[in-house]
C-alpha positions in Angstrom: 0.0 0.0 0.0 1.8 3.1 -1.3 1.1 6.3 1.7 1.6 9.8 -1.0 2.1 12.7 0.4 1.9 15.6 -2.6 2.6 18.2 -0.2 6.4 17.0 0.3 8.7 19.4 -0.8 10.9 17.5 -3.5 13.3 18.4 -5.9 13.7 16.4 -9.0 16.8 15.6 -10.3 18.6 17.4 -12.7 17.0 15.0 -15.6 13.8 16.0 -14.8 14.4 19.2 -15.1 16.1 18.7 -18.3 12.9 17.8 -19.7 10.8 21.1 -19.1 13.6 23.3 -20.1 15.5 21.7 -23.1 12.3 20.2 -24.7 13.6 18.4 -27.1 16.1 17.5 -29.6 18.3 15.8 -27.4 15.5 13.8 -25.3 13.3 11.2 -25.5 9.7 12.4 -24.2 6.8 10.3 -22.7 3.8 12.6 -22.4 1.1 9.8 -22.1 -1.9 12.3 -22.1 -3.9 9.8 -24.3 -5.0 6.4 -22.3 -2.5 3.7 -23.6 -0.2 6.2 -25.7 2.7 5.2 -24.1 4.0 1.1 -23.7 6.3 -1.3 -21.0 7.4 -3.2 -24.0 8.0 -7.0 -22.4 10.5 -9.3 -24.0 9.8 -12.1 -22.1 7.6 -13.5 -19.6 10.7 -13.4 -16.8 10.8 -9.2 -17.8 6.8 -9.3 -16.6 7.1 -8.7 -13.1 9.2 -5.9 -13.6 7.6 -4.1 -15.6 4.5 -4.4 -13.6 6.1 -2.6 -10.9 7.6 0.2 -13.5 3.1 0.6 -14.5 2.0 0.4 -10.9 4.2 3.6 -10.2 3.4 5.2 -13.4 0.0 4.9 -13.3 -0.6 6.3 -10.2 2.0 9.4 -11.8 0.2 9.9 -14.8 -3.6 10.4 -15.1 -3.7 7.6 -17.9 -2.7 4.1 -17.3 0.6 2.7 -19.3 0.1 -0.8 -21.4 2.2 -3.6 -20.8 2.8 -5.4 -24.0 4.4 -8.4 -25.0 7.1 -8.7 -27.8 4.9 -10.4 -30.7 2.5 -8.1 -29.7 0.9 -5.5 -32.5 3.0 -1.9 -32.1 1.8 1.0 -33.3 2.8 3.1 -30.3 6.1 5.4 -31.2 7.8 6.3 -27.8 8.1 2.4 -25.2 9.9 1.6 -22.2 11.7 -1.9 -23.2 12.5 -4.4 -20.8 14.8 -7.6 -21.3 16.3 -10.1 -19.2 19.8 -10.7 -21.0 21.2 -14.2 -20.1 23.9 -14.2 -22.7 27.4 -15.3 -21.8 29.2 -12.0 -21.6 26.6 -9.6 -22.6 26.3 -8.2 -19.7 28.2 -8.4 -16.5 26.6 -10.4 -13.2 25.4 -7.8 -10.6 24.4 -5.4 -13.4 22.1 -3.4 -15.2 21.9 -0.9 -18.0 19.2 1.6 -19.2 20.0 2.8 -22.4 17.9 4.7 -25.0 18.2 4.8 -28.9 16.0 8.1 -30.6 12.5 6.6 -29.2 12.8 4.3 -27.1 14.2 3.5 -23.6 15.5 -0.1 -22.7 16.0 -1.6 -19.1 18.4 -4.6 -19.6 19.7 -7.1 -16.9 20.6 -10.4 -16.2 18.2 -11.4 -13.5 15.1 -10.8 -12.8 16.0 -8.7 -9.4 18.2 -6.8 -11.6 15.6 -6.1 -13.7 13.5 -4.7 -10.9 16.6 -2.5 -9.6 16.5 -0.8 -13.1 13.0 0.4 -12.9 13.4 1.4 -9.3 16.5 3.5 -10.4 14.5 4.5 -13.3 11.9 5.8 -11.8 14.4 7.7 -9.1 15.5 9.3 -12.2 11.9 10.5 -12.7 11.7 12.2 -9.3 9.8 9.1 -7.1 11.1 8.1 -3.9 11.0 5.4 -1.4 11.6 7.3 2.0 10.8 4.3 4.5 8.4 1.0 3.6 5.5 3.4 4.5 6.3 6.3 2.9 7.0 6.9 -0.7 6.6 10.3 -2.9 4.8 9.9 -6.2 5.0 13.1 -7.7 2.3 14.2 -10.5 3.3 14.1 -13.7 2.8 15.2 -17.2 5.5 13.7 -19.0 9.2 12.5 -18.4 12.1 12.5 -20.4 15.1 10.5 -20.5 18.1 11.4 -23.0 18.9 10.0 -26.6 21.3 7.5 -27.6 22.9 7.4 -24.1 23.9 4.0 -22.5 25.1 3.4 -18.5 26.0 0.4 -17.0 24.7 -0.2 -12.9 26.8 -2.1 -10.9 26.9 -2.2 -7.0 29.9 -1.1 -5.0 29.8 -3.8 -2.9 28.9 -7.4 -4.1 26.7 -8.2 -0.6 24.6 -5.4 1.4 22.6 -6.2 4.0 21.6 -3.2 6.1 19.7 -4.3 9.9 17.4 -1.1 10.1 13.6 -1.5 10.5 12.4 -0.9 6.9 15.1 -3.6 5.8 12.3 -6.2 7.1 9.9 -5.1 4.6 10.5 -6.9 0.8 9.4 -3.6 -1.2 12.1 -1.8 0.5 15.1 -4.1 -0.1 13.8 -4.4 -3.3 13.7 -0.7 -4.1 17.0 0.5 -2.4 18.8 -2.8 -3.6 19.6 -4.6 -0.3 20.1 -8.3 0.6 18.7 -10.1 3.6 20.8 -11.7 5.7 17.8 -13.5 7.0 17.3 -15.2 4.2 20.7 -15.5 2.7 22.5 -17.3 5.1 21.3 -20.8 6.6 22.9 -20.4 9.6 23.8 -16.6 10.8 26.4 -14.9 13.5 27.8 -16.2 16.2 26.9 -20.1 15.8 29.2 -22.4 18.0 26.8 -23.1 20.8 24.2 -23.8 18.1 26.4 -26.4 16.0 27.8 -27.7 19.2 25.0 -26.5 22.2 27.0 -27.2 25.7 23.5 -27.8 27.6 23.7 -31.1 25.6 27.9 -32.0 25.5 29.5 -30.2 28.2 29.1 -32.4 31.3 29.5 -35.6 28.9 32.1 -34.7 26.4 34.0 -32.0 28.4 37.0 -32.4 25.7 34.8 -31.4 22.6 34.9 -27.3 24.4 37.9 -25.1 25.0 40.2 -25.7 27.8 40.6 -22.1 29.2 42.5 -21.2 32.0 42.8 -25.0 33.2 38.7 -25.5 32.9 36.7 -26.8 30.1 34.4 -23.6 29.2 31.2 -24.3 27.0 31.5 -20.3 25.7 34.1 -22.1 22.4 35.0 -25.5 21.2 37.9 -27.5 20.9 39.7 -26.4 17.4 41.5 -29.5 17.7 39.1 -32.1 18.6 38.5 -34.2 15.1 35.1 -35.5 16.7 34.4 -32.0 17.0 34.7 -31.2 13.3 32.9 -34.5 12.4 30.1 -33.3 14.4 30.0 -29.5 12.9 30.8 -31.3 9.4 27.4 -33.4 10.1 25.8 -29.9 11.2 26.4 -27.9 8.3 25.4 -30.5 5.9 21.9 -31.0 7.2 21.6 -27.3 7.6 22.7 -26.9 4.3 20.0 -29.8 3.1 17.0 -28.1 4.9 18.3 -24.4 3.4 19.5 -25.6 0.0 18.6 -21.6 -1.2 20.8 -20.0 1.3 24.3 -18.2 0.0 25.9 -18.5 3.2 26.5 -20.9 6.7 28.3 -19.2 9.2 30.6 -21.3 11.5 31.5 -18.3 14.0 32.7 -17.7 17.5 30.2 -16.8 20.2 29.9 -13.8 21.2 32.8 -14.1 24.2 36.5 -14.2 24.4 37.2 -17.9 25.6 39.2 -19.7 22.8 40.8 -23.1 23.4 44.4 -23.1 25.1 44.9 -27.5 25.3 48.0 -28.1 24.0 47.5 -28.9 19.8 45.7 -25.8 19.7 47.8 -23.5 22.1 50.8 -25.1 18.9 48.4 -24.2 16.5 48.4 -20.4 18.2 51.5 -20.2 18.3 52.5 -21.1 15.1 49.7 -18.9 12.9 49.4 -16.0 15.2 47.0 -16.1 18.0 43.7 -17.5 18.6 42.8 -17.1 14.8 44.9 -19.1 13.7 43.5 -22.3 15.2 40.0 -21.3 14.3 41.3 -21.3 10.8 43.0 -24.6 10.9 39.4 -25.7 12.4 37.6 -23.9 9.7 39.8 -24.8 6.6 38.9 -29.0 7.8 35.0 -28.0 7.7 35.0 -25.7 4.6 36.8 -28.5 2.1 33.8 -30.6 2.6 31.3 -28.1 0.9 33.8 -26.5 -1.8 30.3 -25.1 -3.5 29.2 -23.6 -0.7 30.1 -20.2 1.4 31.3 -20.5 4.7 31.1 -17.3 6.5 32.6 -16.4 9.8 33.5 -13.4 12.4 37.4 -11.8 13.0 35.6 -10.5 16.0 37.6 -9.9 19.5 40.4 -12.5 20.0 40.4 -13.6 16.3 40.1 -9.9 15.5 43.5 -10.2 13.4 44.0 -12.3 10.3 46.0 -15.6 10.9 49.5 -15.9 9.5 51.7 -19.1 7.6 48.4 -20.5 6.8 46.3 -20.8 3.4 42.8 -20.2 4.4 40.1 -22.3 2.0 38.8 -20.1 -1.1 34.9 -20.6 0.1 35.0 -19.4 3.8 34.5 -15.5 3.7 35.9 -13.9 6.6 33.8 -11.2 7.8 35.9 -8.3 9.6 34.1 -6.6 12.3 36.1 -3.4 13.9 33.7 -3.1 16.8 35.8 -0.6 19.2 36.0 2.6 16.9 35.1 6.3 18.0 32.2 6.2 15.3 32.2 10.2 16.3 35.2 10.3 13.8 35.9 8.8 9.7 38.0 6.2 10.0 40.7 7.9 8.0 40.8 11.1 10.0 41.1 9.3 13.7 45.0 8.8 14.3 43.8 6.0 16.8 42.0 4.2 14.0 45.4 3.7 11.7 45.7 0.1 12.5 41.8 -0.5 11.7 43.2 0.3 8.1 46.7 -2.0 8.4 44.3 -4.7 10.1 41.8 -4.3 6.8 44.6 -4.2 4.1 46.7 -7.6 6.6 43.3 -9.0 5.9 43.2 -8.3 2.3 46.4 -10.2 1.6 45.2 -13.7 3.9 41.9 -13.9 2.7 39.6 -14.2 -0.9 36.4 -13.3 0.6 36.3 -9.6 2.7 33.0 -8.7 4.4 32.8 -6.5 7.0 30.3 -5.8 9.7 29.8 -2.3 10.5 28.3 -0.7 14.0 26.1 2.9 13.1 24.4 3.4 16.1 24.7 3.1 20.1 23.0 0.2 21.3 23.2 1.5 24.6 21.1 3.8 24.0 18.6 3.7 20.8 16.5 6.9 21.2 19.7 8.5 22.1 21.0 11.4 19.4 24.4 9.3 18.1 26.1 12.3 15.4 27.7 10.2 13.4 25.9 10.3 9.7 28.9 12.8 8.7 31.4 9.6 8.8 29.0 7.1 6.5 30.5 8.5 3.1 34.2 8.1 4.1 33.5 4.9 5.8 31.9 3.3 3.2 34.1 4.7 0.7 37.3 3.5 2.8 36.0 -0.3 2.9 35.4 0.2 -1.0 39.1 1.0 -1.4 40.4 -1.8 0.4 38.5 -4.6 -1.4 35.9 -5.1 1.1 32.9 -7.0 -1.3 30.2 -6.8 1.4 29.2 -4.8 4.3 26.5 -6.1 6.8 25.7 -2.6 8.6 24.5 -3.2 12.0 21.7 -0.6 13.0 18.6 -0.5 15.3 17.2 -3.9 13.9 13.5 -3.4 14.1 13.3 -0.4 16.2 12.7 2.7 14.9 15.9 4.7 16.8 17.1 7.9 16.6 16.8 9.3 13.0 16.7 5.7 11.7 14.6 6.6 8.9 17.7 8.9 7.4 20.3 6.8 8.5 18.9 3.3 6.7 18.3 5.7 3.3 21.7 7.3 3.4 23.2 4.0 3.9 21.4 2.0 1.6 22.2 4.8 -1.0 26.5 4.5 -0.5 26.2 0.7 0.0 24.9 0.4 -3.8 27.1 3.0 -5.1 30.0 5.0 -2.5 30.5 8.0 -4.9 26.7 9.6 -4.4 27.3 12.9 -3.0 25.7 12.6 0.4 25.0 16.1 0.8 22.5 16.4 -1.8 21.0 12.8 -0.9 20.8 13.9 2.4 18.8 17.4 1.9 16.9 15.4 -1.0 15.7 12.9 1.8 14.8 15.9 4.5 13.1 17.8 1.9 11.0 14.9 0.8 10.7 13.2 4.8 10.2 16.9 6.3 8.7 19.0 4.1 8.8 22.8 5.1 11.2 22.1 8.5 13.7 19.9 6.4 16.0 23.3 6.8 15.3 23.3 10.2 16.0 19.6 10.7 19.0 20.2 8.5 20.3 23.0 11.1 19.6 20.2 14.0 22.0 17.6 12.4 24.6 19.8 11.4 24.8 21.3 15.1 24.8 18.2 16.8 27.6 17.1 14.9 29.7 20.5 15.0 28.7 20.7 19.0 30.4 16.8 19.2 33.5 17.9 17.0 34.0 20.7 19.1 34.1 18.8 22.2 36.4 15.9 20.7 33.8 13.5 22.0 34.4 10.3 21.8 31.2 8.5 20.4 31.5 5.0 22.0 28.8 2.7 20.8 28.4 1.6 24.5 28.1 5.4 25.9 25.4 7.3 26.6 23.7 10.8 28.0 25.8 11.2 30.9 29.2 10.8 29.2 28.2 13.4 26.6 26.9 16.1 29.3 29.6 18.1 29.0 29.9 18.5 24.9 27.4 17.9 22.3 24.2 17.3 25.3 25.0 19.6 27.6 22.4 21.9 29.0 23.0 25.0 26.8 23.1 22.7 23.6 19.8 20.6 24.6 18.2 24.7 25.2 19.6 24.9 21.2 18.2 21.9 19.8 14.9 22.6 21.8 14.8 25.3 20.2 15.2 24.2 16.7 12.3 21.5 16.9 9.7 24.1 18.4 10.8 25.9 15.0 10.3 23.0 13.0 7.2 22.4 14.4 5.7 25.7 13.9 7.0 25.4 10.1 4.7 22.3 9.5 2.0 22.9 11.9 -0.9 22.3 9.4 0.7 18.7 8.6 -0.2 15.8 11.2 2.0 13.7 9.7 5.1 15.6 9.4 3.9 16.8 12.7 4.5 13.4 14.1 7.6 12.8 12.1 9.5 15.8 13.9 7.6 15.2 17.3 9.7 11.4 17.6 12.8 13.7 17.2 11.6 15.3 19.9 11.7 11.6 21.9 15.6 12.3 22.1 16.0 15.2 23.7 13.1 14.0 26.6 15.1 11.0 26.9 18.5 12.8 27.2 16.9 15.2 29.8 15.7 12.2 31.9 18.8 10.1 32.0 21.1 13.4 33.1 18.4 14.5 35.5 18.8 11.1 37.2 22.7 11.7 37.0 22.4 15.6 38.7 19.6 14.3 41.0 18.9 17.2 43.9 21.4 19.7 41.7 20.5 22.1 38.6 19.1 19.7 35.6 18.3 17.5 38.4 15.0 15.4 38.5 14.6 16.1 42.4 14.3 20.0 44.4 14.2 20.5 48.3 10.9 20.9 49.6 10.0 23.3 52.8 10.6 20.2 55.3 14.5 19.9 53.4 13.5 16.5 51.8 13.8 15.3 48.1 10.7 15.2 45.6 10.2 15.1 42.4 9.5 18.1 40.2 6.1 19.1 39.1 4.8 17.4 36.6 8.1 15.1 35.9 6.6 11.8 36.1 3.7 12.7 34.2 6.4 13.6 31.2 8.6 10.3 32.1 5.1 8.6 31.2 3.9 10.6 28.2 7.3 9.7 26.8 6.7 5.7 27.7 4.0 6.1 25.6 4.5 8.3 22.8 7.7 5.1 22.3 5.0 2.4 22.1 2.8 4.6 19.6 6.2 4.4 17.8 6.8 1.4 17.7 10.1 1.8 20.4 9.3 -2.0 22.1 12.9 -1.6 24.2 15.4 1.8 24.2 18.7 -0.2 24.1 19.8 -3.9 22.9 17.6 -5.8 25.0 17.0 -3.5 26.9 14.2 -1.8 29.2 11.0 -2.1 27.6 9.2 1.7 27.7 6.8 0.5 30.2 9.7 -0.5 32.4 11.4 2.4 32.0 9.1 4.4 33.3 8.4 1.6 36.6 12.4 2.0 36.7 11.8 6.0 36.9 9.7 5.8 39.6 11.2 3.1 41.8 14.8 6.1 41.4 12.4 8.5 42.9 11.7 6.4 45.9 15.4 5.8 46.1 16.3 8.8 47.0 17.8 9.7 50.6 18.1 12.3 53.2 21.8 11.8 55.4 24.0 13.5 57.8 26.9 13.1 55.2 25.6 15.1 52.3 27.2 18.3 53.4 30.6 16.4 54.4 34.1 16.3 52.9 35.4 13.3 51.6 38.5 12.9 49.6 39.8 9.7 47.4 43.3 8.4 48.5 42.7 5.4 45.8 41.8 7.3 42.4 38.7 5.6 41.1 38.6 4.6 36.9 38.7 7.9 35.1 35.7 7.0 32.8 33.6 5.7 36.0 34.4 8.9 38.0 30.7 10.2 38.2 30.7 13.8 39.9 34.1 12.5 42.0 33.8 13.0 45.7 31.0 14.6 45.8 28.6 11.7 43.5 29.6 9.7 47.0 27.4 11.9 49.3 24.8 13.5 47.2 22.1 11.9 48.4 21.1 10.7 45.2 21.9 6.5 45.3 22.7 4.9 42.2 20.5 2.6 40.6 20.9 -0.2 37.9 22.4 1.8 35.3 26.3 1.6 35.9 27.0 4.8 33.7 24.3 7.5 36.2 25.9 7.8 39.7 28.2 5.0 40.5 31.9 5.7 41.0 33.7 2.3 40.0 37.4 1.1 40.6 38.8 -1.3 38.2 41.3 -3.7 39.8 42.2 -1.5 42.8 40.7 -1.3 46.2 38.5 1.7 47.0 39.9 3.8 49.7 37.9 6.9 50.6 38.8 9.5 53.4 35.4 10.8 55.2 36.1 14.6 57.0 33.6 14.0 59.7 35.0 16.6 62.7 33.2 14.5 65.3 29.6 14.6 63.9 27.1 12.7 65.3 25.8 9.7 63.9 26.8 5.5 64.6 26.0 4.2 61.0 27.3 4.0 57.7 26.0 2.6 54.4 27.7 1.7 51.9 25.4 0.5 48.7 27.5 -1.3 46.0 26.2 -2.6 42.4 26.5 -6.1 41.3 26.8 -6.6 37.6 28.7 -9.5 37.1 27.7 -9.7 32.9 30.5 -5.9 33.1 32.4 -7.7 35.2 31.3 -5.4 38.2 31.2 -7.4 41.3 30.3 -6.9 45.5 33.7 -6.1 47.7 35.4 -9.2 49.9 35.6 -7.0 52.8 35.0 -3.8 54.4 37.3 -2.1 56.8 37.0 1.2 58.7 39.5 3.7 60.4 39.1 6.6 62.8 41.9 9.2 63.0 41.6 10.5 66.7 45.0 12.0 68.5 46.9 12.1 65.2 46.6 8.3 65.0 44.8 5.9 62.8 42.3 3.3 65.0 41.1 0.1 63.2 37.1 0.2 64.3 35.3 -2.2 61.9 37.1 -5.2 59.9 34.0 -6.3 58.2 34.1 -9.6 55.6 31.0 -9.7 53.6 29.0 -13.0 52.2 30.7 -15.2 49.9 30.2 -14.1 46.1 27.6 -16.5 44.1 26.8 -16.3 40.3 24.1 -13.8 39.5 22.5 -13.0 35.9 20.4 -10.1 37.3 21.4 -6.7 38.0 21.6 -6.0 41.3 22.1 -3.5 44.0 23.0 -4.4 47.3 24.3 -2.8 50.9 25.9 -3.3 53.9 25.6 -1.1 57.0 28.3 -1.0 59.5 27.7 0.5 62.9 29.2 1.8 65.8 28.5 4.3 68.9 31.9 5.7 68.8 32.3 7.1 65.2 31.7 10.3 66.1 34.4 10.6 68.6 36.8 10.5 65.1 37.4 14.1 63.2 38.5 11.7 60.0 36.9 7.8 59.0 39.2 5.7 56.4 37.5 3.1 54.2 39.6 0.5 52.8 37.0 -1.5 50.6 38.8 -5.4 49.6 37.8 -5.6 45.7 37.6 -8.9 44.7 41.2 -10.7 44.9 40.6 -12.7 41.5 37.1 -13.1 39.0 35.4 -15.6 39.7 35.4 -18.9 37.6 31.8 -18.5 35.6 33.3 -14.9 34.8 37.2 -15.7 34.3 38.4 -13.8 31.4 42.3 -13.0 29.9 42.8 -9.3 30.8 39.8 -8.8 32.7 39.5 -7.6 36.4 36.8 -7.5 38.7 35.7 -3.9 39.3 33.3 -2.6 42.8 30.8 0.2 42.3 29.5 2.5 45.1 27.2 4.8 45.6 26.1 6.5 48.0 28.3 6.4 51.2 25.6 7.5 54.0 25.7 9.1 57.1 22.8 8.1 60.1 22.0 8.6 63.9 20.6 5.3 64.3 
């Protein structure tokens, strides 16, 4: 069902234009002001569908239908739109179309019939339609189109594989328009795929050997690269999959999504010898890929098989698709210094490997409603993977939810992944005109600040970050009052049109959410969510958790099911919202000094000192409020001068999936006559495995705390992590917040 809306503001391309000014000579015109003047001339019944598509658009262009006619058919109309499927050795490249045109007529000529179809959507692009979203689509109203004489241009794709994991890639007439694969479809087994071969549930406590040896334990996260029974067993795997998919391209046989790789002692050789964990996994893969030499075995150089393998030949089906996950994405690849060996990694790749995909992240899954200024590095992106012989890209977005400008972002993207030399800026200002109507300029002003404010602050755009990290550069409370700003404007420039109206207002959802999470972060403070009433408690301001709810909604009416990768459902946001507001405190500490003699993690240094004793306890959300030491033991210096009170809390988060885990032990100091005085020398419960996220404290007390001027805490991280969360390089890390001060 095709949604027109004739009051967009479009610009046709420059062919278009060519026709009402030039006239003539030089162009080929199609008037169709007679029923059936014009024909989609078919060549054979493979061509049909095609041109069906090509008379569905016109028709509802023109104010007389087009005929579709067949070859043998009886011609007598002068001007036709010829379409042929070409299946010709060497005629015609694979992966390409051409239009050409002689003096009357114009010809749409491919190989296949998809190609076919991608000549009549380009075709009619040329013509002025577009396909915004699978909802939206601009037919403009026509009295004739022109198309040059005697010209011929070959289409061919920059990349030979693009699959793009944005909402509207779900929908068939999309894809189909904008020229996109579907992983779904394409491969018979996708992404990470080792516990789905090889599921430990079923093998692990029965065939221990057939999973990686890690750190002395068998670990069901990887296999054995070694283990021939192993490979028998994945061989058997592939091949049925491969039976019950016979129409897929590809069967990946990748790593989970985890860093444990096998280390018994033929693999650890295997290491050794090729270069690191890859080069087991290649030794594994080359065995299982010379079974099916006519089919495409796909995997992941993902975390510790990141880098290509050396001294081995790697099997010319298995495709190796490269995925740089830890980028700033704030910055083109080719203009970040940091990024240089992302490009030596790429070109390494390029000489060990016939296949090169890469899996690109374009949005912050931490955060999907989030603004994430990062359109202005696409182009060189793209463009960069182009040069270095990348031949697909699978480009990671929102999946099916409908994020923060994810309507631009899947268009632009879809646009460079079928050809990288478009100039973006026009495509972009050709989608706002047509997606905005009368506020595009406005909208356009929105983008281009965002991005200048985040260049300005050197932000780096983490795909893990979020509001709080960003407060201080491109969301900071005088650039939020900017942007505000700019979508009132926008609003009042299309305030006759509900639709666009609704179109600018989910822009709108970004700044409410942005204002939320920092308002948790500044809690009692200016931007804060809370003010002191007359009684010198914390509420809530008027009328916040009636917006916190609005919002909730206005996300499901949306179509926003969850605001981060399997994440907090709207609906649960909002419960979350209100169970912060009830977590508030009143304590004798807030208007204390404390000082760190242990430094915490600079990127998990909250507000410093003072985040400790705000009065505003941290809550599930490890990036709002909680101070976090990685691998060191907190120790915090309280200046109490004697006050009154016998009891401390201390509230810690567990998150053991971040590696973020409850202290061993607590131990407290009083500095009285220039001396230090051990007072408490607390252990805590033994630490058991935990899937949830968790908050949880401990209160120590005692009568004689206030006969200290100073208290010492010396918090005992964890010594080690713990076996179900052992990890190469990793350490645990403890969390606090708040540290409070009571009576009784």
């Amino acid at each position: 069902m095709f949604v027109e809306h004739f009051k967009i503001y479009l610009t046709l391309t420059f062919l278009m234009l060519l026709g009402f000014t030039t006239m003539a000579q030089s162009d080929i015109i199609i008037k169709n002001k007679i029923s059936n003047e014009n024909a989609i001339l078919v060549l054979s019944e493979s061509a049909k569908p095609a041109a069906v598509i090509l008379k569905t658009y016109l028709d509802k262009a023109f104010s007389n239908p087009f005929l579709i006619q067949f070859e043998n058919g009886k011609n007598e109309i002068n001007s036709k739109i010829i379409l042929k499927i070409s299946n010709k050795e060497n005629q015609l490249p694979q992966n390409t179309f051409t239009i050409k045109s002689d003096e009357n007529n114009i010809y749409l000529i491919a190989t296949t019939e998809k190609y076919l179809r991608y000549g009549v959507y380009t075709l009619l692009e040329i013509w002025g339609f577009r396909k915004f979203t699978s909802k939206d689509c601009y037919i403009p109203k026509l009295e004739q189109v022109t198309y040059p004489k005697n010209t011929e241009k070959n289409h061919k794709p920059s990349f030979e594989y693009r699959a793009l994991f944005y909402l509207d890639a779900y929908d068939d007439a999309f894809r189909d328009w904008h020229k996109l694969d579907w992983h779904l479809d394409d491969f018979g087994l996708w992404g990470h795929s080792f516990d789905k071969l090889l599921p430990p549930k079923e093998y692990l406590k029965t065939e221990p050997k057939f999973f990686a040896l890690y750190d002395g334990e068998r670990r069901g996260e990887s296999l054995c690269m070694t283990n021939d029974t192993v490979v028998s067993i994945i061989t058997q795997r592939i091949e049925e999959i491969i039976q019950k998919t016979p129409n897929a391209q590809f069967y990946s046989i990748s790593q989970n999504d985890d860093v444990i790789y096998c280390e018994c002692t033929e693999c650890k050789l295997l290491n050794e010898k090729h270069g690191g964990p890859q080069g087991s996994l290649y030794y594994f893969l080359n065995k299982i890929a010379s079974h099916f030499p006519n089919n495409k075995i796909a995997t992941l150089a993902y975390l510790h098989t990141y880098k290509p393998p050396v001294n081995i030949k790697i099997e010319p089906n298995i495709y190796t698709i490269f995925c740089p996950i830890d980028l700033n994405r704030g910055t083109s690849i080719i203009n970040e210094n940091k990024s240089k060996t992302v490009i030596k990694t790429l070109q390494n790749w390029n000489e060990t490997t016939s296949h090169l995909y890469l899996w690109d992240y374009t949005v912050q899954f931490s955060n999907y409603i989030s603004p994430f200024p990062n359109l202005h590095t696409f182009a060189d992106n793209i463009k960069l993977f182009k040069q270095n012989n990348v031949q697909g890209l699978f480009v990671q977005g929102y999946a099916d939810i409908p994020g923060d400008f994810s309507e631009l972002r899947q268009y632009l993207l879809s646009k460079l992944l079928w050809d990288t030399e478009i100039d973006i800026e026009s495509t972009t200002d050709d989608f706002l005109r047509g997606f905005y109507g009368n506020a595009a300029p406005l909208i356009k002003e929105y983008l281009a600040l965002l991005t200048s404010n985040q260049q300005k602050g050197n932000q780096y755009l983490d795909i893990y970050s979020g509001p709080i990290q960003c407060r201080n550069t491109f969301l900071s409370p005088e650039a939020m009052n900017q942007y505000d700003k700019l979508i009132n404007e926008a609003l009042i420039a299309v305030h006759n049109d509900t639709v666009l109206i609704s179109r600018i207002t989910k822009l709108r959802l970004a700044l409410e959410y942005v204002y939320f999470e920092q308002s948790k972060f500044y809690g009692k403070d200016q931007h804060g969510m809370f003010f002191i009433n007359d009684k010198g408690f914390k509420e809530v301001k008027k009328g916040l958790n009636e917006r916190v709810k609005e919002f909730s909604e206005s996300c499901k009416e949306y179509g926003i099911y969850e605001l981060s990768e399997g994440g907090l459902s709207p609906d649960e946001y909002y419960n979350e919202w209100i169970e912060i507001t009830k977590n508030t405190t009143n304590h004798l500490g807030e208007s204390i000094k404390i000082n760190f003699i242990t430094p915490p993690t600079e990127e998990f240094s909250g507000k410093g000192t003072y985040g400790l004793i705000d009065g505003n306890r941290g809550y599930k959300n490890f990036n709002s409020n909680w101070i976090g030491w990685y691998g060191t033991n907190p120790e915090i210096e309280l200046i109490t001068d004697n006050l009154e009170f016998c009891r401390i809390r201390i509230n810690f988060l567990d998150y053991q999936r971040h590696w973020i885990f409850t202290p061993e032990k607590i131990t407290v100091y009083g500095f009285k006559n220039e001396k230090w005085h051990l007072i408490i020398d607390k252990s805590l419960e033994t630490l058991k495995e935990n899937e949830s996220i968790k908050t949880q404290n401990w209160e120590l007390t005692d009568k004689n705390f206030s006969t200290f001027t100073k208290l010492k805490l010396i918090i005992q991280n964890q010594q080690e992590l713990p076996f179900w969360r052992q990890r190469k390089f990793k350490k645990p890390m403890v969390m606090l917040d708040e540290i409070e001060l009571y009576k009784k």
